[in-house]
Biopython code that builds the backbone (N, CA, C, O; Angstrom):
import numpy as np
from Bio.PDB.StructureBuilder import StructureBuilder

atoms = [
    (1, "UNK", "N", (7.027, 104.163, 35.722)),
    (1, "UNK", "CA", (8.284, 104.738, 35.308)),
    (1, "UNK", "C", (8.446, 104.683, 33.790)),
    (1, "UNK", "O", (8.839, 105.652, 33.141)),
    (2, "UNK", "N", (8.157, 103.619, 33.309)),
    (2, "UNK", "CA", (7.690, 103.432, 31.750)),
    (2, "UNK", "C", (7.349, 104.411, 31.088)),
    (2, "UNK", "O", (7.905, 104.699, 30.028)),
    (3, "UNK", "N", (6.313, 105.134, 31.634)),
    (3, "UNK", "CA", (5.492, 105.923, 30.950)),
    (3, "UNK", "C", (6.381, 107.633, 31.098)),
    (3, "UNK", "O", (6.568, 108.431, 30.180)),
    (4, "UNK", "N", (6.719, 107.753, 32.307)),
    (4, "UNK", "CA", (7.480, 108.706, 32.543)),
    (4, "UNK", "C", (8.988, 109.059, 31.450)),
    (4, "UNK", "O", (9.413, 110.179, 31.169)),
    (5, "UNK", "N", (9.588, 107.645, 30.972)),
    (5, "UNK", "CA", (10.605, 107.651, 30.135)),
    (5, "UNK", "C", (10.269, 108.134, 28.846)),
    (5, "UNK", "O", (11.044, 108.821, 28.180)),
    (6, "UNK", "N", (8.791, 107.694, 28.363)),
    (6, "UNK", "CA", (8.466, 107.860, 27.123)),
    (6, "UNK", "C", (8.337, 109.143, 26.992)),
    (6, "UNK", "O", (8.774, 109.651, 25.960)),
    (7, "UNK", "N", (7.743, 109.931, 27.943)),
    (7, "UNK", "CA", (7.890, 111.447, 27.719)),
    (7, "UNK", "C", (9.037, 112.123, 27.555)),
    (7, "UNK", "O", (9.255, 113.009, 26.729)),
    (8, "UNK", "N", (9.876, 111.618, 28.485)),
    (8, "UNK", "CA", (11.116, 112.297, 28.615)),
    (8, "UNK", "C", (11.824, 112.046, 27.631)),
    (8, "UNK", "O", (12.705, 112.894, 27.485)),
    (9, "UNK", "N", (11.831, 110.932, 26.587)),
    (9, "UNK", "CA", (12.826, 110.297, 25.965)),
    (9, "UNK", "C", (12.267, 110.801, 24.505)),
    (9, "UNK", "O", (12.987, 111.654, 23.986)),
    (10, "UNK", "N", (11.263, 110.470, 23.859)),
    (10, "UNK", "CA", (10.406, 110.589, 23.132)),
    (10, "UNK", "C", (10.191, 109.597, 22.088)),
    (10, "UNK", "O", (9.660, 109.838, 21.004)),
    (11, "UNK", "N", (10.752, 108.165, 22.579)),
    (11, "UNK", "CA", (10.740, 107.248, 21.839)),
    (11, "UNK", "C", (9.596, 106.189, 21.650)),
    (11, "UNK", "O", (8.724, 106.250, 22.517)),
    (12, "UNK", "N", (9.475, 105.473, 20.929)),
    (12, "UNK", "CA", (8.438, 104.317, 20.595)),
    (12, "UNK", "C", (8.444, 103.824, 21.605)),
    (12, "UNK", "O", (9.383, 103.557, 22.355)),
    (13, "UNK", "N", (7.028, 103.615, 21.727)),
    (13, "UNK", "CA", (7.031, 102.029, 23.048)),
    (13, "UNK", "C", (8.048, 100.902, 23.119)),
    (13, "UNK", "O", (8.822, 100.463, 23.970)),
    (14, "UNK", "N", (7.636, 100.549, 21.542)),
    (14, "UNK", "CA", (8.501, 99.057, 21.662)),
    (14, "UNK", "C", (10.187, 99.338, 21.878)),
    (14, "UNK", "O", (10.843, 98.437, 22.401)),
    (15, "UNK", "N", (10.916, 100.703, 21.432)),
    (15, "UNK", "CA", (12.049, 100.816, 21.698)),
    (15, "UNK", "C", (12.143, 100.790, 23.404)),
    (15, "UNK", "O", (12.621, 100.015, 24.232)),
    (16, "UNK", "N", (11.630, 101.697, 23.434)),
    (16, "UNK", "CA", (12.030, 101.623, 25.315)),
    (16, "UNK", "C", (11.709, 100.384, 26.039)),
    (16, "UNK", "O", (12.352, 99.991, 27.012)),
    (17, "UNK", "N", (10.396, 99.605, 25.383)),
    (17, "UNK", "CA", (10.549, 98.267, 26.159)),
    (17, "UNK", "C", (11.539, 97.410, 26.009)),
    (17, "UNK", "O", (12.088, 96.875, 26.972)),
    (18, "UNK", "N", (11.989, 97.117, 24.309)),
    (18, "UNK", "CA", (12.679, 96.517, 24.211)),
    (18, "UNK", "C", (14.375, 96.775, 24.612)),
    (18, "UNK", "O", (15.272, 96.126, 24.073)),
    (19, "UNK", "N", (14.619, 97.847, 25.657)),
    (19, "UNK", "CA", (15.637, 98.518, 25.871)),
    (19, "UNK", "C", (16.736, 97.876, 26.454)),
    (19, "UNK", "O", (16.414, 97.790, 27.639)),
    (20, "UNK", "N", (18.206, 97.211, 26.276)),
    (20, "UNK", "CA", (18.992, 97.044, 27.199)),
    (20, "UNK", "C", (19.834, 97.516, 28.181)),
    (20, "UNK", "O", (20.460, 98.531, 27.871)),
    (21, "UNK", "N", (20.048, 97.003, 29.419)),
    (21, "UNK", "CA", (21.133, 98.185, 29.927)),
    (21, "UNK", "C", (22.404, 98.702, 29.277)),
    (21, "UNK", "O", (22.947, 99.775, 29.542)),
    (22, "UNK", "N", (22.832, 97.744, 28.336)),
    (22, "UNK", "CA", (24.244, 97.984, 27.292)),
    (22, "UNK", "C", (23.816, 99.189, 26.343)),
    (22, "UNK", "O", (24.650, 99.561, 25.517)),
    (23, "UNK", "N", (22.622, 99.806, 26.394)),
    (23, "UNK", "CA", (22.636, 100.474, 25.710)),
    (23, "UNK", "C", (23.173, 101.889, 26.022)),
    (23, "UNK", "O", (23.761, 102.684, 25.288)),
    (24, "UNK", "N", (22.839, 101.972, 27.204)),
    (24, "UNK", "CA", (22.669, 103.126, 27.813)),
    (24, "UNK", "C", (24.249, 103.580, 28.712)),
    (24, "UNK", "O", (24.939, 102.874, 29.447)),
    (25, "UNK", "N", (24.421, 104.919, 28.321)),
    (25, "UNK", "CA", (25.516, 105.672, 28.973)),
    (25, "UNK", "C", (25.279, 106.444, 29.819)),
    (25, "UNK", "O", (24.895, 107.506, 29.330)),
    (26, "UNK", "N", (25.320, 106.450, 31.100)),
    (26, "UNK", "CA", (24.733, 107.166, 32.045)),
    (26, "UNK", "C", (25.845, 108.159, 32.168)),
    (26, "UNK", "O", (25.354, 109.270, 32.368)),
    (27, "UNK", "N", (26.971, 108.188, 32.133)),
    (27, "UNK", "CA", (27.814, 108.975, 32.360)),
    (27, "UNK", "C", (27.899, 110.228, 31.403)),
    (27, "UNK", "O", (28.142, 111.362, 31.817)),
    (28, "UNK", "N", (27.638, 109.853, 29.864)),
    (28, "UNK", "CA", (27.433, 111.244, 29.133)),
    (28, "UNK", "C", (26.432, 111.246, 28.487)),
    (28, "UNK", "O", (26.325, 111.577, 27.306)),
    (29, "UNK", "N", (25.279, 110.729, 29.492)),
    (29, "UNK", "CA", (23.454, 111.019, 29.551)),
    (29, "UNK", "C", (23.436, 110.914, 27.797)),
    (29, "UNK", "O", (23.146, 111.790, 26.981)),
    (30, "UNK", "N", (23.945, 109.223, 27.540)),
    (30, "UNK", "CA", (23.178, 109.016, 26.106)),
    (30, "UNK", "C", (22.558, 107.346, 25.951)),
    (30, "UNK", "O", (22.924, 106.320, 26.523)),
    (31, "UNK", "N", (21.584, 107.555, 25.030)),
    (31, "UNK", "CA", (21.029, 106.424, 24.912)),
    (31, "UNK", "C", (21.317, 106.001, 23.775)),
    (31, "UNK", "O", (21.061, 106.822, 22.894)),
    (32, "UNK", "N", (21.961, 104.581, 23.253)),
    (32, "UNK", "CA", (22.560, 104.652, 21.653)),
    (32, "UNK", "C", (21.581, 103.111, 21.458)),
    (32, "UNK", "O", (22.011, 102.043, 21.893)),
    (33, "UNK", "N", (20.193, 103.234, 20.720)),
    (33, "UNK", "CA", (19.505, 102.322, 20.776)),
    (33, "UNK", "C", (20.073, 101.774, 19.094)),
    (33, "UNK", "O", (20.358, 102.435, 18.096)),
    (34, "UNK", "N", (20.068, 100.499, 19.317)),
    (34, "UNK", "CA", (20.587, 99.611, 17.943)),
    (34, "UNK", "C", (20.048, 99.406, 17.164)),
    (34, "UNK", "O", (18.999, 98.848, 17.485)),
    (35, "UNK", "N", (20.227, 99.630, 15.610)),
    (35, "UNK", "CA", (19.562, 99.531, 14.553)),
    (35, "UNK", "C", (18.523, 98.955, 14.208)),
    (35, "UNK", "O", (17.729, 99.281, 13.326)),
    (36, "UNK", "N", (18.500, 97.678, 15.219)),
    (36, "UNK", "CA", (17.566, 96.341, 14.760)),
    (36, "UNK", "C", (16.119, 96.782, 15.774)),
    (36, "UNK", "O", (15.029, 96.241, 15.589)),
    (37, "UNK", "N", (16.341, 97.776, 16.773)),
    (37, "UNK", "CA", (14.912, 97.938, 17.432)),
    (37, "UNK", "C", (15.004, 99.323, 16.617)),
    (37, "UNK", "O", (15.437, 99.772, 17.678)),
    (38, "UNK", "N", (15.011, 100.355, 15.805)),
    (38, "UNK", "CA", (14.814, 101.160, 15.081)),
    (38, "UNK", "C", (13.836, 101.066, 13.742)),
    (38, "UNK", "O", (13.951, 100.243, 12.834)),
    (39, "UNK", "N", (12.950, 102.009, 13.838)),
    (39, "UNK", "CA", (12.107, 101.888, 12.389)),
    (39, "UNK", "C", (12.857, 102.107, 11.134)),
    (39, "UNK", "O", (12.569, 101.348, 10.209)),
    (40, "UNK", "N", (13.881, 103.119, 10.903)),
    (40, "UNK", "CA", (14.762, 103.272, 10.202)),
    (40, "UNK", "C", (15.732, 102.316, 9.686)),
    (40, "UNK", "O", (16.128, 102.159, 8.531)),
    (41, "UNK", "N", (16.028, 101.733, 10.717)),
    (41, "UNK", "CA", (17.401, 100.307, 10.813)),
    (41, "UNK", "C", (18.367, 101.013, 10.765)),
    (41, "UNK", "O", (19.155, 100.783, 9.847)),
    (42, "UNK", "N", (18.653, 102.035, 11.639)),
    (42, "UNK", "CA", (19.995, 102.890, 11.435)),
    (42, "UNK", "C", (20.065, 102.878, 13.234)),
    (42, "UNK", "O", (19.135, 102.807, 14.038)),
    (43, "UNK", "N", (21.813, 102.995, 13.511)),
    (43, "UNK", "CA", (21.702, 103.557, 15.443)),
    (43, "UNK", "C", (20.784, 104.672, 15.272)),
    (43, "UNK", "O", (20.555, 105.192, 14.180)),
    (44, "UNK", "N", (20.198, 105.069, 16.513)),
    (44, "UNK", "CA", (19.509, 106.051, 16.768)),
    (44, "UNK", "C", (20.463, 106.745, 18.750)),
    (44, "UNK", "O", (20.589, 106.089, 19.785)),
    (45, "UNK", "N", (20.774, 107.800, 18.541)),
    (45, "UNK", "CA", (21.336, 108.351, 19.946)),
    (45, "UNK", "C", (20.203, 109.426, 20.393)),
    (45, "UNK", "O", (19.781, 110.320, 19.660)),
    (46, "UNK", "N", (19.668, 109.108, 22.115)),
    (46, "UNK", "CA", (18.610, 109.425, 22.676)),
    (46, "UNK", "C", (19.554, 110.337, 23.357)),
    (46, "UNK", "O", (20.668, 109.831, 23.222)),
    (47, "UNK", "N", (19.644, 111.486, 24.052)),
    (47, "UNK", "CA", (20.363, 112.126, 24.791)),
    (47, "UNK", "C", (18.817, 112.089, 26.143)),
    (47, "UNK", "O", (17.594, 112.040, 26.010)),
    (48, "UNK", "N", (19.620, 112.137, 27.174)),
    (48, "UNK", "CA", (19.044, 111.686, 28.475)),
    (48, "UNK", "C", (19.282, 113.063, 29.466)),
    (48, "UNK", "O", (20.243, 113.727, 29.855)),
    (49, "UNK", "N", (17.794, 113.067, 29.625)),
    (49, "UNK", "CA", (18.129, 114.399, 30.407)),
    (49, "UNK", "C", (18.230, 113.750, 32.157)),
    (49, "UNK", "O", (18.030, 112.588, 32.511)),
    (50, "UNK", "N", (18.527, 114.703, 32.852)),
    (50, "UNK", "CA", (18.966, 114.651, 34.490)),
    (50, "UNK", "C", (17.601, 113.993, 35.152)),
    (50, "UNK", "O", (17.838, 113.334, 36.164)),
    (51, "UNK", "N", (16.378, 114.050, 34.803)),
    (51, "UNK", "CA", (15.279, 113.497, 35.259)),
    (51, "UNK", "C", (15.229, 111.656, 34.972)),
    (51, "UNK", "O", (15.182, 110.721, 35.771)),
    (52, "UNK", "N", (15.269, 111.703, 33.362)),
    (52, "UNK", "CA", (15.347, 110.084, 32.925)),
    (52, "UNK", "C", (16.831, 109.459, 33.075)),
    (52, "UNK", "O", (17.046, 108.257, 32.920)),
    (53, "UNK", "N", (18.038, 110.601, 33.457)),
    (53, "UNK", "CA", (19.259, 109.543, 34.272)),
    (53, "UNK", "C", (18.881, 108.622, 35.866)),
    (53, "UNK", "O", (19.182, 107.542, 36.375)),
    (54, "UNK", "N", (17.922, 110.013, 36.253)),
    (54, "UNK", "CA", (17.533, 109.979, 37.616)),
    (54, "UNK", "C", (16.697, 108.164, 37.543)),
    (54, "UNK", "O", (17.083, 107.141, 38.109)),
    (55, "UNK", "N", (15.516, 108.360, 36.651)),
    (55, "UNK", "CA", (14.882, 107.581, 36.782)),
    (55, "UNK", "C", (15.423, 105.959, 36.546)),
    (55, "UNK", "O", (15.073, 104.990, 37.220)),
    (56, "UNK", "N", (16.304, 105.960, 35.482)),
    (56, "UNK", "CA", (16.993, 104.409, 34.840)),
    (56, "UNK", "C", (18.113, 104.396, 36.229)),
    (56, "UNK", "O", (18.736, 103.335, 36.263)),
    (57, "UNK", "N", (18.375, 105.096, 37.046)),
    (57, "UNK", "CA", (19.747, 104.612, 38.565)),
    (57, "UNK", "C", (18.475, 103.944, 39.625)),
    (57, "UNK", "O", (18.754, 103.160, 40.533)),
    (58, "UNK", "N", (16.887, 104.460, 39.292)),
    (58, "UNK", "CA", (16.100, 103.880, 40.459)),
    (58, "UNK", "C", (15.812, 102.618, 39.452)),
    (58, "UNK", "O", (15.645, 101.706, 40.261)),
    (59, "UNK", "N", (15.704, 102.214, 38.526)),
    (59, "UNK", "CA", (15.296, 101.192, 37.376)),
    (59, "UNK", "C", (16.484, 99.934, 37.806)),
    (59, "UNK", "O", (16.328, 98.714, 37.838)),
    (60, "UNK", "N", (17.755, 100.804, 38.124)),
    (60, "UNK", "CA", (19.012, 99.711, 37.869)),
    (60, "UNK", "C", (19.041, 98.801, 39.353)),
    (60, "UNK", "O", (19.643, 97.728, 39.397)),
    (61, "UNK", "N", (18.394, 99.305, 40.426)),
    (61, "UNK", "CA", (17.998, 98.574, 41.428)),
    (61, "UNK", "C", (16.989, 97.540, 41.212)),
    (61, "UNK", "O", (16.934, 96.520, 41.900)),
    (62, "UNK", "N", (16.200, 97.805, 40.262)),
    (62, "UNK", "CA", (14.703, 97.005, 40.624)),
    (62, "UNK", "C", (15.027, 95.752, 39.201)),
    (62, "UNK", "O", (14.376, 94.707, 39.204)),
    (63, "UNK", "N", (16.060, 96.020, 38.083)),
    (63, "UNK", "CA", (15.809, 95.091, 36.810)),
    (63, "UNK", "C", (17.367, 95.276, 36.682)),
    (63, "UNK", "O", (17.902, 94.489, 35.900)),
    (64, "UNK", "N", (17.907, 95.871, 37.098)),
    (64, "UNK", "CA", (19.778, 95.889, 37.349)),
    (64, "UNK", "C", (20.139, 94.339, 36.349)),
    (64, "UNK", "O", (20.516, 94.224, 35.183)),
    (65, "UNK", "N", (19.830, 93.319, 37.393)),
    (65, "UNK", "CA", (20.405, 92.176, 37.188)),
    (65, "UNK", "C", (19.536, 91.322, 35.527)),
    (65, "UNK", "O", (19.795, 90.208, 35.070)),
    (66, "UNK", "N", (18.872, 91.992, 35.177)),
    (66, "UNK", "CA", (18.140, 91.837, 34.036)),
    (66, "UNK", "C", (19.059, 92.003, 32.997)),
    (66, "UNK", "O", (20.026, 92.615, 33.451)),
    (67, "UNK", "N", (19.262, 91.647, 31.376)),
    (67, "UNK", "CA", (19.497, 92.127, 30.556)),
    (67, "UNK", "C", (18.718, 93.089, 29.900)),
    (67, "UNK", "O", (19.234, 93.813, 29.049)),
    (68, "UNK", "N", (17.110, 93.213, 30.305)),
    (68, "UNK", "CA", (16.195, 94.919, 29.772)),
    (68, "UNK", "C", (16.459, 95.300, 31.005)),
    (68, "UNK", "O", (17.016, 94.839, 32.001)),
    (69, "UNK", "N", (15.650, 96.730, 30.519)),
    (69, "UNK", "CA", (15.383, 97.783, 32.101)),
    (69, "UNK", "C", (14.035, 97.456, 32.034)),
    (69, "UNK", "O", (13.456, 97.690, 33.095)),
    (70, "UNK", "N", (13.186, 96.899, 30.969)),
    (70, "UNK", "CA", (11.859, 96.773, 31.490)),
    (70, "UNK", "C", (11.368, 95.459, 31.121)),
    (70, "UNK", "O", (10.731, 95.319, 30.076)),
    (71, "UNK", "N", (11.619, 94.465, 31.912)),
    (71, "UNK", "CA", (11.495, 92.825, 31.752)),
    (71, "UNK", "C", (10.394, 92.422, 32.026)),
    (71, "UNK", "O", (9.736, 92.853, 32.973)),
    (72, "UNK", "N", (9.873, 91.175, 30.926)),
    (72, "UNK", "CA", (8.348, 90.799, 31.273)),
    (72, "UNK", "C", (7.861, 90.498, 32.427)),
    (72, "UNK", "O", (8.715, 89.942, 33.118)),
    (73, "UNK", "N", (6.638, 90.647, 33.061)),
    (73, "UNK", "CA", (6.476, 89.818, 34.526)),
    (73, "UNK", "C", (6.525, 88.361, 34.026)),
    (73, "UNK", "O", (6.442, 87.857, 35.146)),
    (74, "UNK", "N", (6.575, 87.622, 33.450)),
    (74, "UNK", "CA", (6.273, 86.343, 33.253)),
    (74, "UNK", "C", (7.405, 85.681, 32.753)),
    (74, "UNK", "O", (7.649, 84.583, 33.251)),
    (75, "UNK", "N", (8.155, 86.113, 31.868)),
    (75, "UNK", "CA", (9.404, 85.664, 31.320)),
    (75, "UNK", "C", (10.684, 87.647, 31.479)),
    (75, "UNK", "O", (10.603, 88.732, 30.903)),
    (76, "UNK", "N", (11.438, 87.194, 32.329)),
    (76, "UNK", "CA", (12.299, 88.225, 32.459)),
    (76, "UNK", "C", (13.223, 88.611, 30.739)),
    (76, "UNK", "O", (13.618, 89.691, 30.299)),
    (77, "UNK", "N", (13.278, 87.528, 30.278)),
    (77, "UNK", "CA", (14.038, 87.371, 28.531)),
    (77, "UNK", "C", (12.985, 88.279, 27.216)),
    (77, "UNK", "O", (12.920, 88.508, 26.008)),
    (78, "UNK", "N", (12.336, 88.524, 28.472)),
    (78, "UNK", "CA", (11.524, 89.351, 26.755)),
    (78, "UNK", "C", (11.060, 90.711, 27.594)),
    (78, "UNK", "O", (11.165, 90.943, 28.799)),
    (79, "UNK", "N", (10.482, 91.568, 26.468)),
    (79, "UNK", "CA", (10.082, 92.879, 27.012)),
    (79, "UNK", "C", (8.758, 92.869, 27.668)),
    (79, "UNK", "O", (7.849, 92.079, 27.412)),
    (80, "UNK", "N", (8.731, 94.005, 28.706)),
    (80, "UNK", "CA", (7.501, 94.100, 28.948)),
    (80, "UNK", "C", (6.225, 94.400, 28.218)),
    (80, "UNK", "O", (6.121, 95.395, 27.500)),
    (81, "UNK", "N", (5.070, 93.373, 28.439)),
    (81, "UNK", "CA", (4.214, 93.568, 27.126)),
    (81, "UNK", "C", (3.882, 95.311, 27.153)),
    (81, "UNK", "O", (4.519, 96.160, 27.777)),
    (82, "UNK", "N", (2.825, 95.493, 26.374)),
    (82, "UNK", "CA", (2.301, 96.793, 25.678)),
    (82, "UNK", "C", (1.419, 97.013, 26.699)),
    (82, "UNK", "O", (1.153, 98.048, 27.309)),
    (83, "UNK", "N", (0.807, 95.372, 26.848)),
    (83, "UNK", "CA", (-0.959, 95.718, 27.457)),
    (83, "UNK", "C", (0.008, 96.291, 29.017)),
    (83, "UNK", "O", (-0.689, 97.192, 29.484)),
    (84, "UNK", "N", (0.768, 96.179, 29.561)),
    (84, "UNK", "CA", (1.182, 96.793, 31.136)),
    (84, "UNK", "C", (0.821, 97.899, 30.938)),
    (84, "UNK", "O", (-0.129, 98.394, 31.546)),
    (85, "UNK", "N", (1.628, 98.626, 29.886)),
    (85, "UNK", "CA", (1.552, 100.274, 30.202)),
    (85, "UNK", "C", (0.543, 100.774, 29.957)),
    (85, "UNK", "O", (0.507, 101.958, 30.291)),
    (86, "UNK", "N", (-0.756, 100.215, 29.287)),
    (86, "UNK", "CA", (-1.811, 101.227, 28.896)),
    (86, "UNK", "C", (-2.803, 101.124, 30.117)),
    (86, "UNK", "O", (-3.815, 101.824, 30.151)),
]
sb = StructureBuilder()
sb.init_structure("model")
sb.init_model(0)
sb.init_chain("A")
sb.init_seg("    ")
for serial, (resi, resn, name, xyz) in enumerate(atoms, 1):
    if name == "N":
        sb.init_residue(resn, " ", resi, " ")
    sb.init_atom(name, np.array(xyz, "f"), 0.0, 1.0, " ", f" {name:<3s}", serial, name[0])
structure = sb.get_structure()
């Protein structure tokens, strides 16, 4: 699903791993990722299309209770590493 977001979204790895659910507005399909995971250091707003809303409502079942949507297997408090997705 990881990999599926990155297309859809078109963001950095490490942003989407490092992603919280507070970030995200499902209701007016936006993603408002925070300055401090940005290369810029500025907000950055992801607009979310109907496929990657689709995908983060099947995400909110499986890491819901997480503070990421994509939590380490080993420590849930940090992001999922790099080496998963490749």
């Amino acid at each position: 699903m990881l990999m599926l977001m990155l297309m859809l979204t078109g963001v950095r790895t490490i942003e989407l791993r490092a992603a919280e659910w507070k970030e995200f507005n499902l209701d007016n399909a936006l993603w408002e990722i925070p300055k401090e995971h940005i290369k810029k250091r500025r907000p950055h707003l992801v607009p979310l299309s109907k496929q990657a809303i689709d995908i983060l409502k099947k995400l909110k079942v499986i890491s819901g209770n997480y503070t990421l949507v994509f939590p380490g297997r080993n420590d849930v408090r940090k992001p999922m590493s790099e080496a998963t997705i490749i």
